[in-house]
N, C-alpha and C positions, 0 to 999 in steps of 0.2 A: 835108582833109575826113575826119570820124572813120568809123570801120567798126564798124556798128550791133553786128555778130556780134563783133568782136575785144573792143568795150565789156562788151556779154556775159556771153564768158565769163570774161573779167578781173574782173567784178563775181562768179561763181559761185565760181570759183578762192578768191575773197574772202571770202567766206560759208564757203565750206568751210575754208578756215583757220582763221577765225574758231570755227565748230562743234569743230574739232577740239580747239582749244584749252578749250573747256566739254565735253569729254567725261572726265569725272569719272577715269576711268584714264587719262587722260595723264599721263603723270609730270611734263611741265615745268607742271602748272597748280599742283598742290601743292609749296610747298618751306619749305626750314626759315627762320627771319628773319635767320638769319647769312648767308645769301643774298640777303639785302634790302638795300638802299641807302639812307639816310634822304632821300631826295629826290623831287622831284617836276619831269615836264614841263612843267608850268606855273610860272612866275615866280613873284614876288607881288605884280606889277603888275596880272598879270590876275586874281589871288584877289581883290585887292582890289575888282576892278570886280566877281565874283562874288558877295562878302559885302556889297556896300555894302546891297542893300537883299532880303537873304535874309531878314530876321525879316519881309517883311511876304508872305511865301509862305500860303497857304492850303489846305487840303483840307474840301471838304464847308463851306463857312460859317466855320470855323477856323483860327486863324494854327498851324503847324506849323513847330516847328524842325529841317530836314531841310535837309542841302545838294541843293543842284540836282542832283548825279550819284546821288547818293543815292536819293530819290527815282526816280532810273531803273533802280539796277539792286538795290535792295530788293525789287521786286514778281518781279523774274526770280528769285531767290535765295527768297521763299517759294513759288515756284513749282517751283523745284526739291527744295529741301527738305522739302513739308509738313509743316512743324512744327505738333507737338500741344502744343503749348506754345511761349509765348512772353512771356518775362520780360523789362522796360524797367525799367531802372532810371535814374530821373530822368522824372519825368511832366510837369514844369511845370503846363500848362493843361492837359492833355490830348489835345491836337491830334492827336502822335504812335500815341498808344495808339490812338484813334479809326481811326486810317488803316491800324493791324497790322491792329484788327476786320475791318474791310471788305477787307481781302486777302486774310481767311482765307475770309470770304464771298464775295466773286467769283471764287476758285480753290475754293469748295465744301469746305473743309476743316473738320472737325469737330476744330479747337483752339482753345484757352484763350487768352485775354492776361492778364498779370498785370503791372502799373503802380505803380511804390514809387517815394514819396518823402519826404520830411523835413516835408515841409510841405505839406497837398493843400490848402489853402486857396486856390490859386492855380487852382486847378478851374476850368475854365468849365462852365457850369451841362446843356450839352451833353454833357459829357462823366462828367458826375455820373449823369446819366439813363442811361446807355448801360449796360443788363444786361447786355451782353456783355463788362466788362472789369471786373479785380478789382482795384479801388485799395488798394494798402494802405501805409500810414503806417510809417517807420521808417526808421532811421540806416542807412545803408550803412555807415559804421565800425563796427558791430553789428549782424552778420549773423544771427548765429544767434538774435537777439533777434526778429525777425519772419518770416526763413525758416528755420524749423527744418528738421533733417534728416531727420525724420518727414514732414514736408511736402513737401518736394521728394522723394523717395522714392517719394510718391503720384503726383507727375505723370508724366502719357506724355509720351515721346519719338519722336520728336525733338524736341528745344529748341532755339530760338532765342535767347539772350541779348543784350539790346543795352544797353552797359555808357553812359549817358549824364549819369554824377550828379556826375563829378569832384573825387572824393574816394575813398583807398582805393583805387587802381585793381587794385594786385598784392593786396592781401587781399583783393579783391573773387574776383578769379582764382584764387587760391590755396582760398578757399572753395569756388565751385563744382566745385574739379577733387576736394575732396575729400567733396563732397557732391552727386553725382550724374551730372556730366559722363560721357555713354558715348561711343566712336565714332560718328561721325555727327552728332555735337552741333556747333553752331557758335557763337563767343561773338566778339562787335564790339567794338570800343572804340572809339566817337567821339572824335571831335577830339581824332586824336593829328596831324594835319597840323603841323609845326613852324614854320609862318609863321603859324598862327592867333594867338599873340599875340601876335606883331609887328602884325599887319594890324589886329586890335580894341582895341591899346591906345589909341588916340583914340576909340575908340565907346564904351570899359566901364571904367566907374569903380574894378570890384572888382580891382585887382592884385593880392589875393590866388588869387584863382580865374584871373586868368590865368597865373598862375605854375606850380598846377597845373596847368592845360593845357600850358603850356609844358614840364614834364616829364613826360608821361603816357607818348610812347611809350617813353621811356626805363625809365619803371618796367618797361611790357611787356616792352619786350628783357631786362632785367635779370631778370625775374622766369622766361622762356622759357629762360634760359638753364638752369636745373639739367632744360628738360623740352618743349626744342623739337624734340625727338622724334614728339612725344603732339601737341604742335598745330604745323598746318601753315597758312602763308599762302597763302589763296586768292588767286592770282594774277588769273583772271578778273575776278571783281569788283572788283579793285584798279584795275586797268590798262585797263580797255574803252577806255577814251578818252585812253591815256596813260599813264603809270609815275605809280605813287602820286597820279592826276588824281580826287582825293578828300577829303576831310574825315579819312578815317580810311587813314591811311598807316600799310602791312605790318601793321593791327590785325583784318582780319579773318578771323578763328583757325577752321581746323576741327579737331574733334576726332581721335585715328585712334587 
């Protein structure tokens, strides 16, 4: 028979490990990606049961393309960071940007979202109407062609970056570390998981796009390397549930 009191404080012990681990001066939550493993606790038998039927996920009326841990531990992270600004780059329909809005609004934050993509024709009409988000049209291989450094210069900080357009991922990085990135800033890179295009190449016709996906995190490693220093992987949000039990494996960068 279990012992109510022993169950407890084996659960508080738990909790407090847990805290301690998201207490932003721990040294073991920050480290560099040569510290990182490209692997993940999960298979890709069970990724595969996770993605089969991810695109039909929803927020507010909207399909959203967000991985399932994602979505958990996004809302923790603009909760810690109050970001006055938050730039997504790859908008599709809009879902996403939708759901930043509403974060910043149910944690009362008085920031900005900003939503770029190549093509906003894929808008849902939801998300066209929504005053609170600034779509704007343009190539991610041509950065400074729609976000000049005049521009970003004007926004407050802290930023949230979520790099989601796959394409350009280290000239993406390489841009904002040279136009405006501070301490405190923090930049994602989706789907760098390395079984993501082993798992969709029976769902997704474009094998060019999953090829870049398939060497995204490599650009990142490669590109951290003259300056993985400066960004450090959040261990927290990587690992809640697991080593690299995410969409975005050793990709989410804080600034320092």
């Amino acid at each position: 028979m279990s012992d109510p009191a022993k169950n407890l404080l084996d659960y508080q012990m738990a909790v407090q490990k847990m805290q301690q681990q998201y207490d932003p001066t721990n040294p073991n939550r920050f480290v560099k990606i040569s510290q990182r493993e490209d692997r993940s606790d999960f298979p890709i038998s069970i990724w595969d049961k996770l993605w089969e039927k991810a695109f039909l996920q929803s927020w507010n009326g909207i399909l959203i393309n967000k991985g399932v841990f994602e979505l958990s531990v996004y809302p923790m992270l603009v909760k810690e960071l109050q970001p006055q600004t938050i730039i997504e780059l790859g908008a599709w329909n809009g879902g996403s940007a939708i759901w930043f809005a509403d974060l910043l609004a149910v944690f009362q934050i008085e920031g900005s979202v900003y939503s770029i993509d190549v093509d906003l024709s894929l808008l849902e009409d939801k998300a066209k109407a929504d005053s609170r988000i600034h779509f704007i049209q343009g190539d991610c291989n041509h950065m400074s062609a729609f976000l000049t450094s005049d521009f970003l210069s004007s926004l407050p900080h802290p930023w949230l970056i979520v790099e989601d357009c796959h394409v350009n991922t280290a000239g993406i990085l390489a841009y904002f570390h040279h136009n405006g990135l501070q301490s405190g800033d923090y930049f994602i890179v989706e789907d760098t998981n390395k079984m993501l295009a082993e798992s969709w190449s029976d769902r997704w016709d474009d094998r060019q796009e999953l090829d870049l996906i398939e060497r995204k995190l490599d650009e990142v490693r490669n590109w951290l390397k003259d300056h993985e220093a400066e960004y450090l992987v959040d261990t927290y949000y990587l690992d809640m549930y697991g080593y690299n039990v995410s969409k975005n494996w050793n990709s989410v960068l804080r600034k320092f």
